[in-house]
C-alpha angles and dihedrals in degrees: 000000000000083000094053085049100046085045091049095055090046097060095042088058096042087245115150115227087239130197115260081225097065099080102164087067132080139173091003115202137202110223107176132040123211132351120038129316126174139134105052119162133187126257105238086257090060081233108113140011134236118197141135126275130199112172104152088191097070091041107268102122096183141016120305121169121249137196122219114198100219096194088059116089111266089000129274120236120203132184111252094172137065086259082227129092109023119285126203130169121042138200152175117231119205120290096022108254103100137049132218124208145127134263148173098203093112090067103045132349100220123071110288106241118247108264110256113268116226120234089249089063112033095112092050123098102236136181122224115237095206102196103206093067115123122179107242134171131231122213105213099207108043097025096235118156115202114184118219104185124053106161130127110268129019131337117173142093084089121160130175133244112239088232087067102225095101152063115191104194134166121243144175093200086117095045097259132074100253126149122251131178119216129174128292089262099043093273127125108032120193129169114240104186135040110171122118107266146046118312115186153129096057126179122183113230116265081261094046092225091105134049124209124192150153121253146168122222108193096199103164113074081248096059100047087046100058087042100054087043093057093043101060086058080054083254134136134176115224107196109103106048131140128197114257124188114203132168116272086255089059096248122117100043131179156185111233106169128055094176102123125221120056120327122178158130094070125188132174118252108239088265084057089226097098128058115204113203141155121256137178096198095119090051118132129233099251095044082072086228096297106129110096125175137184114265134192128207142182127233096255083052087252125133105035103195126190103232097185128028103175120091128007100261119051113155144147102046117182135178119221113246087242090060096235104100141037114203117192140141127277140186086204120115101014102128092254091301132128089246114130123200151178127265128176120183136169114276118231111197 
């Protein structure tokens, strides 16, 4: 009875029951409720969020991006994007008073149908590499949607420096899936990677001079092979990168994780000396692959350390610029459903 209670009151207050193992968490809370809700980044005032939502049964059939006012009670989510094509991807831009994300609204309104996956990968996990997204930016206050990008295949995945002079975006214009920076209004564009593979996710360091992201690196003919293959369906399996740190001006790369499996979603802790991801590489046999935790690095890719212990999909994680709280999507909680959602707590060094 005094559990029932305790979970009761929990609920009622948003509060995740949360693991005793997860210390560098505190007064986790549950933000969304139902769908799927991931990717949600801080406004540069640590004040709002910005992140995608797909909940078919409310009518949104594929992922818009939302925005969740922190400082409301109870938050307040507001539509950012045309509620119409698919949107991946956003951003604040700063100052606050735009967002950055990809679309593919200008193509088609309606959400854009999964590629067809071929037999030999069926029982793959594969992204589609929808190739009418283009990176724009909404005005929050007037509504006015410029677009950056306007190159044949796909531009998304973008994020911004904190120094404001730079965009880093994934893009398949060279017939790979490399990274590339531009200007903050879509002007000078310059590829950062070449290597065959795909190359994604990236974050600038919390002094923009690094970059950190996730990327595959097929090596044997069968691999290259299978991922050209996929690619030219705008395809990719994402089930075999590694985390790789690199200059803003895409030289000294480098490779900082060895873990094997899929890690990913990779963001600098606020010393810049540390990179939190997710990563399934404990995962069993029997879980197929599907347990991922939250991980931190250092830079010398010494110390691995398990974040979060509780469900078997925890991802995005992202600090607030202010270095109090640490936002990311989590399976937890969710009544044995597929529902992902969003949870901030406080972080405890």
């Amino acid at each position: 009875m005094k559990y029932i209670y305790i979970t009761a009151l929990l609920f009622s207050l948003n509060i995740s029951a949360q693991d005793t193992t997860e210390k560098h968490l505190k007064n986790l809370r549950q933000l969304t409720f139902g769908g799927d809700n991931a990717e949600a980044y801080f406004s540069f005032d640590n004040k709002k969020l910005t992140y995608q939502r797909t909940q078919p049964a409310v009518g949104i059939a594929c992922d818009q991006i939302w925005m969740y006012d922190l400082k409301k009670k109870d938050g307040k989510q507001e539509l950012v994007s045309t509620g119409t094509g698919r949107t991946t991807c956003s951003y604040f831009m700063p100052g606050n008073k735009e967002i950055l994300y990809a679309s593919t609204h200008s193509a088609d309104t309606s959400c854009p149908p999964m590629p067809p996956v071929p037999p030999s990968a069926k029982s793959k996990y594969v992204w589609g590499l929808f190739p009418t997204f283009d990176i724009y930016v909404k005005n929050l206050k007037t509504g006015y949607l410029r677009q950056l990008t306007n190159s044949p295949g796909y531009d998304a995945e973008a994020t911004v420096s904190p120094k404001g002079d730079k965009i880093i975006f994934t893009s398949t214009r060279n017939g790979d899936i490399d990274l590339y920076s531009m200007d903050m209004d879509g002007s000078h564009v310059k590829q950062l990677t070449n290597l065959l593979g795909y190359d994604g996710g990236a974050f600038f360091s919390p002094d923009g001079k690094q970059i950190v992201f996730r990327a595959s690196r097929p090596k044997t003919e069968e691999e290259i092979a299978e991922y050209k293959s996929l690619l030219a369906l705008n395809l990719v399996a994402p089930t075999n990168m590694e985390i790789y740190v690199m200059n803003a001006d895409g030289s000294g790369m480098r490779q900082l994780t060895t873990l094997g499996k899929a890690n990913w979603a990779p963001f600098f802790h606020p010393s810049g000396k540390k990179i939190i991801f997710s990563s399934n590489h404990k995962s069993s046999k029997e879980s197929r692959g599907y347990n991922f935790q939250l991980y931190m690095i250092n830079l010398d890719g010494t110390g691995l350390e398990q974040i979060t212990h509780q469900s078997n999909f925890n991802a995005f994680p992202m600090f607030s610029p202010n270095r109090k709280k640490l936002v990311f999507s989590s399976n937890r909680d969710n009544g044995g459903t597929r529902d992902t959602n969003l949870f901030i707590g406080d972080w405890i060094e």
